[in-house]
Structure formats: C-alpha cells, structure tokens
C-alpha positions as CSV (number, residue, x, y, z in Angstrom):
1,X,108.1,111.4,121.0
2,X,108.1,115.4,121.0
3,X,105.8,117.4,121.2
4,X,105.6,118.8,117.9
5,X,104.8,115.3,116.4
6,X,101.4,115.6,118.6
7,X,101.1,119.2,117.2
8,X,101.1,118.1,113.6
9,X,98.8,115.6,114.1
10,X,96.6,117.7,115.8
11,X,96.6,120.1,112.8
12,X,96.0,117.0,110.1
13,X,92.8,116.2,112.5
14,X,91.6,120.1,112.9
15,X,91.7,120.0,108.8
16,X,89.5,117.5,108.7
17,X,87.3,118.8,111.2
18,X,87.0,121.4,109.4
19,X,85.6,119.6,106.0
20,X,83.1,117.9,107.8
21,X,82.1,121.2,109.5
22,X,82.8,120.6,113.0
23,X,83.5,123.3,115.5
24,X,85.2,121.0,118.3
25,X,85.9,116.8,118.6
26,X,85.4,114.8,121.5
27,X,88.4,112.3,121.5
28,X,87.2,108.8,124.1
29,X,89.0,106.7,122.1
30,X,92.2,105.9,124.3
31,X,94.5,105.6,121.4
32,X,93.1,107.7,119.4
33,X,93.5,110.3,122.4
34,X,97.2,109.4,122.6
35,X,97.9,109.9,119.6
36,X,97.2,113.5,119.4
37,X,98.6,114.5,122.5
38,X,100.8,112.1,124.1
39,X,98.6,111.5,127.1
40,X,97.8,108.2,128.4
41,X,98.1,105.5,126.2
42,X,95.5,103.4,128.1
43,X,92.5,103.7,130.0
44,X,92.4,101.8,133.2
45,X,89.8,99.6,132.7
46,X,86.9,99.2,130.3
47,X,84.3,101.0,132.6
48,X,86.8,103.7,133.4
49,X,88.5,106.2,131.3
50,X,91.8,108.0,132.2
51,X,90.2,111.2,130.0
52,X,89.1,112.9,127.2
53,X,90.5,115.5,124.5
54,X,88.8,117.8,122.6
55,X,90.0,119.4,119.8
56,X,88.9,122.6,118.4
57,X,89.1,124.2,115.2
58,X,90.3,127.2,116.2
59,X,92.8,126.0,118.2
60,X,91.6,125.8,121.9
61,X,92.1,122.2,122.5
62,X,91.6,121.3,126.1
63,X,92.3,117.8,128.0
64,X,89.9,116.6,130.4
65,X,90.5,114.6,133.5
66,X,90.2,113.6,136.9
67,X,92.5,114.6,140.0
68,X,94.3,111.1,139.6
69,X,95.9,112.3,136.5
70,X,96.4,116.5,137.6
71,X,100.2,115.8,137.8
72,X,100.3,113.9,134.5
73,X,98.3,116.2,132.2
74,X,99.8,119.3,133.4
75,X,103.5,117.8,132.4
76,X,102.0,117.7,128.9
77,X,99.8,120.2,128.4
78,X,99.1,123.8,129.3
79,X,97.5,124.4,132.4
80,X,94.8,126.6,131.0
81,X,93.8,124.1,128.8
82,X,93.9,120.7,131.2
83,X,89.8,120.6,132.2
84,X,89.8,118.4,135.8
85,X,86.0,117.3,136.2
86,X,84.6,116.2,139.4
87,X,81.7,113.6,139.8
88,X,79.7,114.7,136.6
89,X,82.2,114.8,133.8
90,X,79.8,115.1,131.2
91,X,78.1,118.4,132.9
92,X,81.8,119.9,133.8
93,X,83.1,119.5,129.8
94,X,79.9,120.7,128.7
95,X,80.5,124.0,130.6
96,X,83.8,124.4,129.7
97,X,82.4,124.2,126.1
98,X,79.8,126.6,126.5
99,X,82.1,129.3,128.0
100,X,84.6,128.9,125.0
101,X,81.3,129.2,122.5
102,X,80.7,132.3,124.0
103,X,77.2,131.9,123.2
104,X,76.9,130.2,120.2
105,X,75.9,126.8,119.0
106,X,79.1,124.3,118.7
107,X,78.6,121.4,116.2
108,X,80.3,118.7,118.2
109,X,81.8,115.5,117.1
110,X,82.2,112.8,119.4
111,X,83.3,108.6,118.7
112,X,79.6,107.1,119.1
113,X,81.5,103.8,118.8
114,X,83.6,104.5,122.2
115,X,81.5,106.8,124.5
116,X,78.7,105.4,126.5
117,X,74.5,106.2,126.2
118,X,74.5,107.6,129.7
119,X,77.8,110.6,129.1
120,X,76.1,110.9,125.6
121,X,72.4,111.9,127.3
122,X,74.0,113.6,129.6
123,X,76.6,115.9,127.8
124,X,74.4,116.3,124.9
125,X,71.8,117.6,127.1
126,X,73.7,120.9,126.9
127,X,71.6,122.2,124.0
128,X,74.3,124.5,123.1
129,X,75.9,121.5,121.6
130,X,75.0,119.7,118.1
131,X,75.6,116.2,117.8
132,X,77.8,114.8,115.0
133,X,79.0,111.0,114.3
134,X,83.0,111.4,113.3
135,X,83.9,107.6,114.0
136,X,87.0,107.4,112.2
137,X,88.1,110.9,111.8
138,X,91.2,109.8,113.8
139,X,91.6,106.3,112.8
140,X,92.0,107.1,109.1
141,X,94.8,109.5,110.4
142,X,96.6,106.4,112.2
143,X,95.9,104.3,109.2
144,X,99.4,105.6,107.4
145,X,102.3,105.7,109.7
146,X,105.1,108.0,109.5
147,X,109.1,107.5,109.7
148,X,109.0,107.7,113.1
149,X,106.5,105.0,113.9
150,X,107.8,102.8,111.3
151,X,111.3,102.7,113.5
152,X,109.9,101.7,116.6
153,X,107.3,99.2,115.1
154,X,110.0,97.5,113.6
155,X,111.7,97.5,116.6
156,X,108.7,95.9,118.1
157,X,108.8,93.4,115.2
158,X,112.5,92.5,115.3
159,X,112.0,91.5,119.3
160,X,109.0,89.4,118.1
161,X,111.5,87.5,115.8
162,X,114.3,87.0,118.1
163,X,111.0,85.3,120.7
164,X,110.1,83.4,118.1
165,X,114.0,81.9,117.1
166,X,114.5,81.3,120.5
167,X,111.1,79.6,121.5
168,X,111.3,76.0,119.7
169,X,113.9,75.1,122.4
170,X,111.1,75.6,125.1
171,X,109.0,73.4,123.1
172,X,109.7,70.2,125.5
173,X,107.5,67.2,126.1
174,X,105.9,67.6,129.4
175,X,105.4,71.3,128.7
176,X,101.8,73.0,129.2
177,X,100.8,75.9,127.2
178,X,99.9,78.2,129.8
179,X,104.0,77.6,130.9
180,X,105.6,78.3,127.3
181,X,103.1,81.6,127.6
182,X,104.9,82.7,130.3
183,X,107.8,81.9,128.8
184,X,107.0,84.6,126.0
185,X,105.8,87.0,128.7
186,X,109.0,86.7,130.5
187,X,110.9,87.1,127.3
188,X,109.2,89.9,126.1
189,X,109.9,91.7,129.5
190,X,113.6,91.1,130.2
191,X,114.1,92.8,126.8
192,X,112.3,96.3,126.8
193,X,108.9,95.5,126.1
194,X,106.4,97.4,128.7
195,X,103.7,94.7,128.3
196,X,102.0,91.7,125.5
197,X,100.5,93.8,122.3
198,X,97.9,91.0,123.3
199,X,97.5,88.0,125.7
200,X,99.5,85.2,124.1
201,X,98.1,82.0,121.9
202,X,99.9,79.0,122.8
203,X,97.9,75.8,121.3
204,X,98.4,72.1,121.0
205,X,97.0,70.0,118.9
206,X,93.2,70.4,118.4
207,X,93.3,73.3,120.6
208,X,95.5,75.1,118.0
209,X,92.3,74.5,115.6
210,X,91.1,77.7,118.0
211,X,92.2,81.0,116.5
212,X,92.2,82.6,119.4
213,X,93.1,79.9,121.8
214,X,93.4,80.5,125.4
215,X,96.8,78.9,126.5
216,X,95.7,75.9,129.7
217,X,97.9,74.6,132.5
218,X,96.5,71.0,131.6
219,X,97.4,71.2,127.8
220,X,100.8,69.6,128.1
221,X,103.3,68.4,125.2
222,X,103.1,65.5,123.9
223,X,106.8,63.9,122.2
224,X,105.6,65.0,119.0
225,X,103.0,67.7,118.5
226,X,102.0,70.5,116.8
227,X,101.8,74.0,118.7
228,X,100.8,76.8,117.4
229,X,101.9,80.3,119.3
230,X,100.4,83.7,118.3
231,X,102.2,86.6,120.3
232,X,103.2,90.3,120.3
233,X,104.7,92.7,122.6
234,X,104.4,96.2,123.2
235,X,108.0,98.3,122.7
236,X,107.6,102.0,122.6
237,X,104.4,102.1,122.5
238,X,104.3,100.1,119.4
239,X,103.1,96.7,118.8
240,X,104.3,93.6,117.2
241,X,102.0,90.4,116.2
242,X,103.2,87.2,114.9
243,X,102.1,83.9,114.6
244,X,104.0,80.6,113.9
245,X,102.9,77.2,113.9
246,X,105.6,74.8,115.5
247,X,106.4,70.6,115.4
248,X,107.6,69.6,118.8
249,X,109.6,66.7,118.0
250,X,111.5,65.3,115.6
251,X,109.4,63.7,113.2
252,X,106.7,66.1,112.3
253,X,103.8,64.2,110.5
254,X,102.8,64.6,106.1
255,X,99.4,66.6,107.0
256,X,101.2,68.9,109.0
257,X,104.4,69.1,106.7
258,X,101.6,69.2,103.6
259,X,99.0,72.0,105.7
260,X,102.4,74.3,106.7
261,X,103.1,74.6,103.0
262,X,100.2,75.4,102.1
263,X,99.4,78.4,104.3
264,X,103.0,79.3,103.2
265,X,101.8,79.5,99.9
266,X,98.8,81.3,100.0
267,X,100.5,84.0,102.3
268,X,103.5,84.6,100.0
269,X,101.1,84.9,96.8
270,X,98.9,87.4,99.3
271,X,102.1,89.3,99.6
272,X,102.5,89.6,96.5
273,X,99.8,91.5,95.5
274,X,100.5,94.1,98.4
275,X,101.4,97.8,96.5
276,X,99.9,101.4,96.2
277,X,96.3,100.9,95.0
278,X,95.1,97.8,95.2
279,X,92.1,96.7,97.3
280,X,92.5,95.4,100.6
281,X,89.7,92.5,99.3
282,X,91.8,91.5,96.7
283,X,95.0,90.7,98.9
284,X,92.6,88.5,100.9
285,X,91.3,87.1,97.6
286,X,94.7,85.8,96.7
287,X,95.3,83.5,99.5
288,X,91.5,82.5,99.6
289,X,91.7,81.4,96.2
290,X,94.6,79.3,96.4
291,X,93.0,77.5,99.2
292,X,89.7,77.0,97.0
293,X,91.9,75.4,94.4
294,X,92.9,73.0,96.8
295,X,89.0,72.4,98.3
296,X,90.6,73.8,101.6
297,X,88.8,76.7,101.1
298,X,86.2,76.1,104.1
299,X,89.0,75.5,106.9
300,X,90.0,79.0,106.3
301,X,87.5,80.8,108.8
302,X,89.0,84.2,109.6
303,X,89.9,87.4,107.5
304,X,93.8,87.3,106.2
305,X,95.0,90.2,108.4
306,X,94.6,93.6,110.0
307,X,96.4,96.9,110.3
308,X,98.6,97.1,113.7
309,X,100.0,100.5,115.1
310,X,99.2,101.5,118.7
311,X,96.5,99.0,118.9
312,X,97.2,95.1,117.9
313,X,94.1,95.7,115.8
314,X,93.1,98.8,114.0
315,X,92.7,99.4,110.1
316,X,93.1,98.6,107.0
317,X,91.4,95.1,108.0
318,X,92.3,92.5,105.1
319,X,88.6,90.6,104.2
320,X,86.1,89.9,102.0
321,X,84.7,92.9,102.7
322,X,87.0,95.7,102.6
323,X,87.5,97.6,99.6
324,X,90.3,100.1,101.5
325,X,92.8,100.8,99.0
326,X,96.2,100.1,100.4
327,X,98.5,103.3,100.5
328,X,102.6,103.6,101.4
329,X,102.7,103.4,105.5
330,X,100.0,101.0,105.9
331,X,101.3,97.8,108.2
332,X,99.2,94.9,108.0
333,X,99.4,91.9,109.2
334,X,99.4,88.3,106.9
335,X,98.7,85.3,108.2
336,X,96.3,82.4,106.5
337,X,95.4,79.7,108.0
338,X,93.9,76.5,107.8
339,X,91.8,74.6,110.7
340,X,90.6,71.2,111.5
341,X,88.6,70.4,114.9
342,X,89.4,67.0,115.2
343,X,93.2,67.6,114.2
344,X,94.2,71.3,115.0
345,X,95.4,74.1,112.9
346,X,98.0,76.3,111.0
347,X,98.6,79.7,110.8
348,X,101.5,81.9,109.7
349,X,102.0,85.4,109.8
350,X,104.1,88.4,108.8
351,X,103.7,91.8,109.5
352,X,103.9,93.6,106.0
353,X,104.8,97.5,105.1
354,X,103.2,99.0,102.1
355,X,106.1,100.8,100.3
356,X,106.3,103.6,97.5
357,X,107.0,100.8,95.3
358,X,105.4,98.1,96.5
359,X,105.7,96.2,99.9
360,X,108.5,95.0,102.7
361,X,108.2,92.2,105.4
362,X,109.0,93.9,108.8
C-alpha cells in the first residue's frame, strides 16, 4: 500500500480533529494505528504495544516506539518524526508534546477504550495536556472502505470460498474437530494467507450449538453428523469470515435439512434489505422476524453480523441496537443462526458490500 494512501487518510482524520477541536490524537489502537501510517499491524501481545501515533493538526505527526522497532519505523517514517521512548513512555511522549507546544496548552485526544489507567495517570500528569475522549474518530474512518481495500478483501474472501469448496471432503468419520481446524489453517497457509482472521470454529453436533465453539481433539465424526465450521484468514492484511454449516454423511436428517433452510431464508431476506440508508437494526430485524414467524425466534441468540476490514470485527455491527445507517463501502458480515443445546446448531454467512445501488455478496 503506498504511502500516499496513509497520507490521505491521515488528512481525513486531521479534518476531523479539527471539528472536535483537538490540537493532536493519541492513536493505541493497533489497527487503527496501521491504518494511518502503515506501521505494525499488530501489537505483540495484549499487555504490550508495538507503539503509538500521534497525529497533529498542524501536521507534525510523530510515531512513538521502543528500540525493538528503530529499524522498522525509520523505513516508514521520517526520522525526525519517529519518538523512541525508554522505560517511561508515557513521560518521554509527553515531553516530546510539550516541546512541539512551545508552551501552550494542547487539547489531546486519546482512545480511552484502548489505553490503560496507569499511561493515562501518568501521561496526563503533564498538565500541559487536556484530556479528550475521541473513541471512534478513526473507526468511523475505517467504517467505508475504499477501491483499494475492497480488492484485497475480496481476495481474502475468494480464498475463504475455495476453503470452504474443498473442506466437505475432509469431513470423514473418525475425524476430530481440532484436526479438520488444522486442516483450514494449513489450507489457508499454503495459499498466501499470513495467518487465521480468527481462530477457527469447527463443531459437531451439540457443540456446534456453541457460537463460538472451541474446536477439541476428542470431538470426533460420527458417520452422519452435523458440523459446523466458522473460519477466516488474513490475505494482505485483509480479512475474510465465513461460516457454513455441513452434513457429514450421506443422509443428512429433516431437522437439519428443515433448520439449514431456514437460516437460508432469513439471511437472503436480511440481504435484501442491504442499500444506501437503511438502518443497520432493520437488516437484523428482517431475519429476526422471519424466525419469530416460525416461534424460532428464541434459538437465535447473537446479533446478525458485523463490519470486517483489518479487524475480523469492527463496525457497522448488525443488532437490535444499532441504528448506523448503512453507506456504499460498508462490508458486513450475514449470517443467522439457529441453536439448540441438546441437538446443535446452524449458521450461515456471507460477507456483503454495500453498493451505490444497493448491495453485492463478496
């Protein structure tokens, strides 16, 4: 991705710093941090960040990091502007701030979501700098994607498909789930993908009533059985997430025929409704409905779908709840389902493109 595509983004941010009367914004957020500037996707581990970017109306933008990642910051970024903080990061940025206010008070936005109580106390005891909340200043930047992102998440998406043609054949009597994940993992790999968009759901039977199943070395295939998988992979960047609910065997039973058609249904009248302008609720209401109309209703126990970009899950989210109108370049994902304890479940799922005109399956 060059360089330029960073910039621009950049400037779409600064504008909006600007309307909320910001001086400077702390990035945390790993993808959120990528996004403007290219630089480290991921942090390495939840108690651990790879560093932060700040972003400054006037221009000055500076990323801040540790001596593991001198080399990698400098091949992006100007050296001027690349901040590497010792021990006390929070007292090292907050000095770098001060000496670019020049002696004036900088209203500073920061992700109070993402950044922990102890950096917050500690850089905010600067009292040069003004605390201000902008959760989401970014995210509602990543919510519509452009050309370029589009191309490589349906990259992503293609690959998914090609796993998911290929996978009933793995789907052999004796089988665990924790082996068919692999499987996908493996898959995934040998064709270009740098790593899972998630860790893979692979479900038999009542486990598959488990939305977010974990996939066991002692859940093994029986000669007929239902087995839901729920995977994605990660391909420039990108990521992919799909969910299909399979028969192993030959003679797949009526309530799982019956339940399959149903969550068929309520995704494709879901789809549907996807355009310019209409409520993110009211897609979800669609498929919730039909389900009520067939006292199935209560076995649908998640939200309908969720934007995916960077991250597997990030916004518009598809509930109840969420009154986002859906704009061209939203991707969200579809997928109903239906869940029984005692039985197991169904789920099916797209990934979905708002267009100028209405909507395309990726």
């Amino acid at each position: 991705m060059s360089a330029s595509i960073f910039a621009a983004r950049r400037e779409r941010a600064r504008k909006l710093m600007r309307e909320q009367g910001l001086d400077a914004l702390l990035v945390s957020h790993a993808a959120n941090r990528y996004y403007l500037s290219g630089f480290e996707l991921h942090d390495p581990q939840c108690n651990e960040s790879a560093g932060r970017l700040i972003l400054m109306t006037d221009g000055q933008d500076l990323l801040c990091t540790d001596a593991r990642y001198d080399d990698a910051a400098k091949r992006l970024w100007p050296e001027d502007r690349v901040v590497i903080y010792g021990q006390d990061a929070p007292e090292d940025i907050a000095g770098r701030l001060r000496d670019l206010a020049g002696g004036r008070r900088l209203r500073l936005g920061f992700e109070a979501r993402l950044i922990r109580l102890d950096f917050y106390e500690r850089l905010f005891a600067d009292k040069s700098l003004e605390a201000v909340r902008a959760d989401g200043l970014v995210e509602g930047l990543r919510l519509l994607k452009d050309a370029d992102e589009i191309r490589r998440m349906e990259a992503s998406c293609r690959l998914n498909r090609q796993l998911m043609d290929w996978l009933p054949e793995r789907l052999a009597p004796g089988r665990s789930e924790a082996e068919i994940a692999w499987d996908v993992e493996v898959f995934f790999r040998e064709r270009g993908a740098s790593e899972l968009a998630f860790a893979s759901i692979v479900a038999r039977g009542p486990n598959a009533a488990l939305p977010h199943a974990v996939p066991g070395r002692d859940a093994v295939l029986g000669a007929e059985d239902l087995v839901l998988v729920d995977v994605g992979c990660r391909l420039d960047d990108y990521c992919s997430d799909q969910t299909r609910t399979f028969w192993a065997g030959a003679n797949p039973s009526p309530r799982f025929r019956e339940t399959l058609a149903l969550v068929q249904e309520a995704q494709a009248r879901a789809i549907e409704m996807i355009r310019p302008g209409v409520a993110a609720c009211d897609v979800y209401a669609a498929a919730r409905n039909l389900f009520a109309r067939h006292n199935k209703a209560h076995a649908f126990t998640h939200g309908l779908g969720h934007g995916v970009g960077l991250e597997t899950h990030e916004g518009p989210a598809l509930n109840n709840r969420s009154h986002t109108l859906l704009e061209p370049g939203m991707i969200v994902t579809v997928e109903p389902g239906l869940y029984d304890a005692a039985w197991g479940g169904v789920r099916w799922e797209h990934m979905v493109l708002v267009t100028e005109s209405g909507h395309r399956i990726l």
